[in-house]
C-alpha positions as CSV (number, residue, x, y, z in Angstrom):
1,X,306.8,94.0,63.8
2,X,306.3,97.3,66.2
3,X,303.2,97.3,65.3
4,X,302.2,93.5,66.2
5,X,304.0,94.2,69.9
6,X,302.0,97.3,70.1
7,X,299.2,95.2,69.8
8,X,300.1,92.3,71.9
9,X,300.8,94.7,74.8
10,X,297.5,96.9,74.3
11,X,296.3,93.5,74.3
12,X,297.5,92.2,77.8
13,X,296.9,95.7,79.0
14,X,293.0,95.3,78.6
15,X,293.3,91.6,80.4
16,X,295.0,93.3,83.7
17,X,292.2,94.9,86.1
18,X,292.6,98.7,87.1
19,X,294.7,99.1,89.9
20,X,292.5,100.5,93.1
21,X,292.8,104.2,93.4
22,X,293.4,104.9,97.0
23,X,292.5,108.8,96.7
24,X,289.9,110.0,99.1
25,X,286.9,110.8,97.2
26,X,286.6,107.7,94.9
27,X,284.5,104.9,95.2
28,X,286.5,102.0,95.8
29,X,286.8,99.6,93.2
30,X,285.5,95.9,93.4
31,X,288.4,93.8,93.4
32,X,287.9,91.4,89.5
33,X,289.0,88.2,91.9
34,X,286.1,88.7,93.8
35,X,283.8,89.0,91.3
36,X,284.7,85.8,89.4
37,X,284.7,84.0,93.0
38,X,281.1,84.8,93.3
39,X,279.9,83.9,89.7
40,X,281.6,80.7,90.1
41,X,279.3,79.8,93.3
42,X,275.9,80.9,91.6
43,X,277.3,79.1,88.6
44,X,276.3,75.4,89.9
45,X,273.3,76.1,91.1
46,X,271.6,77.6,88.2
47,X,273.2,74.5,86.2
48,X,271.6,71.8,88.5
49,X,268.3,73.5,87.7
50,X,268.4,73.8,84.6
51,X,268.8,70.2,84.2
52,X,266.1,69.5,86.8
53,X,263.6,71.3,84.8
54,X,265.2,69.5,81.7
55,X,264.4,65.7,83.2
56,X,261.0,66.8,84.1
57,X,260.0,68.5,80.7
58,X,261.5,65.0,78.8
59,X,259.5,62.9,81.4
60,X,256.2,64.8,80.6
61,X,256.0,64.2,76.9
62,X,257.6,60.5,77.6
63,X,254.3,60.0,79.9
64,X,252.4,62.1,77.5
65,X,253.7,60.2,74.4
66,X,253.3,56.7,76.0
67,X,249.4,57.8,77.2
68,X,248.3,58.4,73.9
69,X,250.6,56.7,71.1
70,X,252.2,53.7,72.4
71,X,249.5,52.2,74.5
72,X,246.9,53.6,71.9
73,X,248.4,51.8,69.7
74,X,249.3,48.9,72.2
75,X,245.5,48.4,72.0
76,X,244.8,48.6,67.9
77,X,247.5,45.4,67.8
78,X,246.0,43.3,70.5
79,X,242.7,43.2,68.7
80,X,243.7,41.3,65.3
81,X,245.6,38.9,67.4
82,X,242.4,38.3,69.3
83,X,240.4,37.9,66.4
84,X,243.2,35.6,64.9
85,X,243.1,33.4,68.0
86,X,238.9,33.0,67.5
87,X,239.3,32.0,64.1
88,X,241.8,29.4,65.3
89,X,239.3,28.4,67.5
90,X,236.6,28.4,65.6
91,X,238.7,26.2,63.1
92,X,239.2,23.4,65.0
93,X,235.4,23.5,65.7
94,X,233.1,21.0,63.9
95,X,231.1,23.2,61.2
96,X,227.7,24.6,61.5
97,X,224.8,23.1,59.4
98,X,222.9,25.7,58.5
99,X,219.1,25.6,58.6
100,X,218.7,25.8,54.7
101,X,220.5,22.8,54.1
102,X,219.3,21.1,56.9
103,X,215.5,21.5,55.4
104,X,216.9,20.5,51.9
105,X,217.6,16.9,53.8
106,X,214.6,16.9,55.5
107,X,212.5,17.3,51.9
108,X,214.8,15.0,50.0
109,X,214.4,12.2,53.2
110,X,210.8,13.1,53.0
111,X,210.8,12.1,48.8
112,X,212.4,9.1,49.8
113,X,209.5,8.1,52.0
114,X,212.0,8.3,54.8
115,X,209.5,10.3,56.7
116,X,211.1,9.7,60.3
117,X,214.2,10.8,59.6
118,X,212.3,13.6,57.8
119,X,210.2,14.0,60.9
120,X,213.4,14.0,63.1
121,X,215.1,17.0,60.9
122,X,212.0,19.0,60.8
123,X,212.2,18.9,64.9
124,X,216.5,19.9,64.9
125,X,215.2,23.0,62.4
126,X,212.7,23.8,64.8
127,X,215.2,23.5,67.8
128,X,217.1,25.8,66.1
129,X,214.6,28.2,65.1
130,X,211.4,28.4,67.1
131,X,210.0,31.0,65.1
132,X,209.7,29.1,61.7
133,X,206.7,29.0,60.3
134,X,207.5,26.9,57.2
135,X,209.4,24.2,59.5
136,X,206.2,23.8,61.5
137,X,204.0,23.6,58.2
138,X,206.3,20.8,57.1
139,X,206.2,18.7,60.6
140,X,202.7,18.5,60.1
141,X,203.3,16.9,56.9
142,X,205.3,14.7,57.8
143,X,203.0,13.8,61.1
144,X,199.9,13.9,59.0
145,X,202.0,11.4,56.2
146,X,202.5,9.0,59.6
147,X,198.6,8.9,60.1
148,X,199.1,11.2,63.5
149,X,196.6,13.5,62.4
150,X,196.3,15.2,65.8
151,X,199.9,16.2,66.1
152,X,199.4,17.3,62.3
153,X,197.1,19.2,63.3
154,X,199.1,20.8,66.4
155,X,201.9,21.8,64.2
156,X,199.7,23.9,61.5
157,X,198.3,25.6,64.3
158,X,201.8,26.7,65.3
159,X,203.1,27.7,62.1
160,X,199.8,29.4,62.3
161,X,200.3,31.2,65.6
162,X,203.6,32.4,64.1
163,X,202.4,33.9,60.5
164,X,198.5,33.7,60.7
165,X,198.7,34.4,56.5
166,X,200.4,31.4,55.6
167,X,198.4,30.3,53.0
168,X,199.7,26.4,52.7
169,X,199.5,26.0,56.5
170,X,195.5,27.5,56.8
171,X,195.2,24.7,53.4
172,X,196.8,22.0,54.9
173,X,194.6,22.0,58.6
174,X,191.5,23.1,56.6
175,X,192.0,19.5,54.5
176,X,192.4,17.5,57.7
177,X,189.6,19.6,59.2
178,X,187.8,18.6,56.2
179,X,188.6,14.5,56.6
180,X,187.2,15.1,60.3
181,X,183.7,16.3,59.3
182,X,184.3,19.7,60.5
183,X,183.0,21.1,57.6
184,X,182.5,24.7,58.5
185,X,185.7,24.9,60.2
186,X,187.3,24.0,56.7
187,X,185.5,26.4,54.3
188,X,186.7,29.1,56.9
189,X,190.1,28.0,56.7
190,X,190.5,27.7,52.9
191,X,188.5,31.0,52.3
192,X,191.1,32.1,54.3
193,X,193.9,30.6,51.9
194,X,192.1,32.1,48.7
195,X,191.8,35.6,50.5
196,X,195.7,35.1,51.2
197,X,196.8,33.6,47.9
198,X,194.0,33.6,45.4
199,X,195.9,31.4,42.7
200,X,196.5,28.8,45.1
201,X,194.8,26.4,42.8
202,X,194.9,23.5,45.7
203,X,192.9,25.7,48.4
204,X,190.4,26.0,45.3
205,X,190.0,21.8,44.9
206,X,189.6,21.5,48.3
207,X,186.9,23.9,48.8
208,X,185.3,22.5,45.7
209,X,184.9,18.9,48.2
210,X,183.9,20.2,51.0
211,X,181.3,22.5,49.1
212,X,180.9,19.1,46.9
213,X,180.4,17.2,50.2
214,X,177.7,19.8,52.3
215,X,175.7,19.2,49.0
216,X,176.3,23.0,47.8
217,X,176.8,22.0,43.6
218,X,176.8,25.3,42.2
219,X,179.6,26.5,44.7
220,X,181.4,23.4,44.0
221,X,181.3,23.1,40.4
222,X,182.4,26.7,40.3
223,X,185.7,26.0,42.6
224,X,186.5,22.8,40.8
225,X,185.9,24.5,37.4
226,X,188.6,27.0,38.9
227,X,191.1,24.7,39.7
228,X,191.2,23.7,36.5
229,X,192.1,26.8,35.0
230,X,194.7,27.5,37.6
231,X,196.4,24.2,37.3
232,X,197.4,24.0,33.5
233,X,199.9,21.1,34.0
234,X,197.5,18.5,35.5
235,X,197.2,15.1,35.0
236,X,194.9,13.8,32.4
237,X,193.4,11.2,34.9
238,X,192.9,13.6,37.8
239,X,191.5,16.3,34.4
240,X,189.0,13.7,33.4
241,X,187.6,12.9,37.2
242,X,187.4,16.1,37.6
243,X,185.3,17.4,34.9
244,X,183.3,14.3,35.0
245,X,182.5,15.4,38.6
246,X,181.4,18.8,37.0
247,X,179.0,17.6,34.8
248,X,177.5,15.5,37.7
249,X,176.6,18.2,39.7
250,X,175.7,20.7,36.9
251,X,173.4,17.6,35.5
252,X,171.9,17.8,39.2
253,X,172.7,14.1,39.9
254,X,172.8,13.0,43.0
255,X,175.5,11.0,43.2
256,X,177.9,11.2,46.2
257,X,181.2,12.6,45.6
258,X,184.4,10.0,45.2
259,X,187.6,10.3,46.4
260,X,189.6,12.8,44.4
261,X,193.1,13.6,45.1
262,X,195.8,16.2,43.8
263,X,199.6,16.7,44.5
264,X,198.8,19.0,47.1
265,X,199.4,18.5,51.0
């Protein structure tokens, strides 16, 4: 038990400040009240700043955090939702037809003999695309099938213009160039075709007439004779007129040519 009071009054001993020594000589010591006075003013001050810094440093990476997550990301979620509200749109929208199908109706209209509605199709492809050749070709077809051999003739120009190697299209004015006596004008443009596409058997047949027609026999027996081996699946009656034409002009008859006609344009 001594030993615990020894402690306890060493103990409060230690807690008691020196008592000022009032000898001459000796520094006078700083009263412990005044000392604790004056740490409790600094005390606030340094506290208050502390925090201040604290608030700015959590604002910064806040601002910092919002700059370049949250509004980063704000953006990434707006754009699905604006391509979900397109494809809303766009579903309520009357479907597209797209040029392919609409040249399968203008072909099967055509088949039918239906050739202003075919004539009407060809001219919405066209709309569409300005640029195609083959929907040009077809128009003049179509016009040529009316008997407007003039707009026929417009329109394989233009598909023309657009791809000057489109074989069917040089064909198909050279034959109508042909039916208007412009002779030379024809042979250019199905040479032309043969260059292009030299197994285009229908280019050959009508060379073979016009040659047939400018009285050149040997040049005409020679491009009929070649139609005939590129066309294997001919009709018999078309075969037999046309080998009975051959042996005309190889007998050196004189007889005019007759009107001979193939599936081609």
């Amino acid at each position: 038990m001594s030993i615990i009071l020894n402690a306890l009054k060493k103990a409060e001993k230690d807690r008691i400040p020196p008592v000022a020594n009032n000898d001459q000589g000796s520094a006078p010591s700083i009263p412990f009240k005044a000392v604790v006075s004056d740490s409790k003013t600094k005390q606030p001050v340094t506290t208050w700043l502390s925090i201040l810094i604290i608030v700015l440093g959590l604002a910064a990476t806040g601002w910092f955090g919002y700059n370049h997550f949250f509004k980063k990301s704000a953006l990434t979620i707006k754009k699905p939702g604006l391509e979900q509200k397109q494809s809303a749109t766009n579903s309520r929208q009357p479907a597209k037809i797209f040029p392919t199908n609409l040249k399968t109706e203008a072909l099967t209209l055509f088949a039918a003999g239906n050739y202003d509605a075919s004539l009407a199709k060809w001219d919405e492809i066209i709309t569409n695309n300005p640029n195609d050749a083959e929907a040009y070709n077809n128009l003049g077809v179509v016009y040529k099938k009316l008997g407007q051999k003039e707009q026929a003739m417009a329109a394989y120009t233009k598909a023309l213009e657009i791809n000057p190697e489109y074989a069917q299209a040089l064909n198909n004015l050279g034959a109508i160039k042909m039916e208007l006596q412009a002779e030379e004008e024809a042979v250019q443009l199905f040479n032309k075709a043969i260059e292009v596409k030299p197994d285009y058997a229908d280019a050959h047949f009508h060379l073979a007439l016009t040659l047939d027609k400018a009285g050149k026999k040997e040049e005409a027996s020679n491009q009929y004779k070649m139609f005939l081996t590129l066309n294997q699946n001919i009709e018999q009656n078309l075969k037999v007129q046309i080998e009975t034409r051959i042996q005309t002009l190889e007998n050196g008859e004189q007889q005019p040519v007759t009107t001979i006609t193939t599936g081609g344009q």
